[in-house]
C-alpha positions in Angstrom: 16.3 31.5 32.0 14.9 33.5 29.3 11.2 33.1 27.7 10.8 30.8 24.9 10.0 34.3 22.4 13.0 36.0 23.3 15.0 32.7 23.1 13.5 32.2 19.2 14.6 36.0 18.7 18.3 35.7 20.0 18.4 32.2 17.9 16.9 33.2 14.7 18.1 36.2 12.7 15.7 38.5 10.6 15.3 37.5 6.6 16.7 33.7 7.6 15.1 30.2 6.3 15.0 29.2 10.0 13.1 32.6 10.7 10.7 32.5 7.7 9.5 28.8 9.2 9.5 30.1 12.5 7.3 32.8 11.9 4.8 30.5 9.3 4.1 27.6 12.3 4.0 30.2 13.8 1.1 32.0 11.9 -0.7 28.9 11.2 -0.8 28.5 15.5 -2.0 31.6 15.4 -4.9 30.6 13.2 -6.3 28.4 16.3 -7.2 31.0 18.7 -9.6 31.8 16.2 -11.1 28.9 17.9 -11.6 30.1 21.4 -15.0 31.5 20.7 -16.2 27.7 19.4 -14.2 26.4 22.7 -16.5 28.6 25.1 -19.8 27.8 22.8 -19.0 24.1 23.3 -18.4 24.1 27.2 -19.8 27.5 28.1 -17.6 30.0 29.6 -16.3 28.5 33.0 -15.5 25.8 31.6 -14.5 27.2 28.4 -12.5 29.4 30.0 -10.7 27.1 32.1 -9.6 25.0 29.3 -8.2 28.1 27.7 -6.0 28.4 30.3 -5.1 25.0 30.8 -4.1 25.1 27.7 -2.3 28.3 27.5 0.0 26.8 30.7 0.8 23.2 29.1 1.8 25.4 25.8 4.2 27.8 28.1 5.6 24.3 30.2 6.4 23.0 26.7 8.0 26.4 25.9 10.0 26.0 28.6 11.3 22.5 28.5 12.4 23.2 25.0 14.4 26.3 25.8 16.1 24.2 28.7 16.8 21.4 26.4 18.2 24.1 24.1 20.5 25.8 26.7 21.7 22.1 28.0 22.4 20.6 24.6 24.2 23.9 22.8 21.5 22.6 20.0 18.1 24.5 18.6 16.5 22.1 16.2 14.6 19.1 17.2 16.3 16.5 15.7 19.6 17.9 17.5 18.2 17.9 20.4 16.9 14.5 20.4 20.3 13.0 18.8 21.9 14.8 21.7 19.4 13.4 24.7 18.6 10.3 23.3 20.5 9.1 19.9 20.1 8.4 16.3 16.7 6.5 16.7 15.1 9.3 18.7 16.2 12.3 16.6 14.8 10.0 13.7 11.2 9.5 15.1 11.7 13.6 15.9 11.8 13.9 12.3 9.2 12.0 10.9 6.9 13.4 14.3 7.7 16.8 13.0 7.2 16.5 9.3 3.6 14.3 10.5 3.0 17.7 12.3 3.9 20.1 9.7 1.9 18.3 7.2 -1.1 18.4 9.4 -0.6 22.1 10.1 -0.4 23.0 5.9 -4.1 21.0 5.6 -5.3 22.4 8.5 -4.7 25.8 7.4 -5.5 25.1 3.5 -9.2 23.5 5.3 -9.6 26.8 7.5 -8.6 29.3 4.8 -10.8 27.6 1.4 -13.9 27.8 4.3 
């Protein structure tokens, strides 16, 4: 099984609409490990640190699950995915969890950048 960067690099070619997105959520992620400092300010750095990690390993399990629900369904978007595993209704609420995501994401970033 391959890694869930070289799975978004076989999947998405260079110049492409699904590449551009990739690489913006993927930018605007990027702008929260500009929080790690505040994380280890907060807790102090044992704890800080450990939370770091914990989350670095849920985000890599998550990576994971999607690349193996990728190779098992043939499918790479979400809402494929879902209408594949679990029907209309779920690649639905995949939708609207994704756009509620997105959305969140574009403030977020509009917040951290105007600051």
């Amino acid at each position: 099984m391959m890694s869930p960067v070289r799975f978004g690099q076989r999947k998405f070619r260079a110049g492409g609409t699904s590449g551009s997105v990739f690489s913006l959520v993927a930018a605007t992620l990027g702008s929260g490990t500009l929080s790690f400092s505040y994380v280890v300010q907060q807790n102090g750095y044992v704890l800080g640190s450990l939370l770091i990690v914990l989350g670095a390993l849920i985000s890599y399990y998550t990576g994971m699950l999607i690349v193996k629900c990728a190779e098992a369904t043939g499918r790479t978007r979400y809402e494929d995915i879902a209408l594949k595993l679990y029907g209309p209704r779920a690649a639905r609420w995949t939708s609207i969890a994704n756009l509620v995501c997105l959305v969140g994401f574009t403030f977020s970033y509009v917040t951290y950048v105007k600051k």
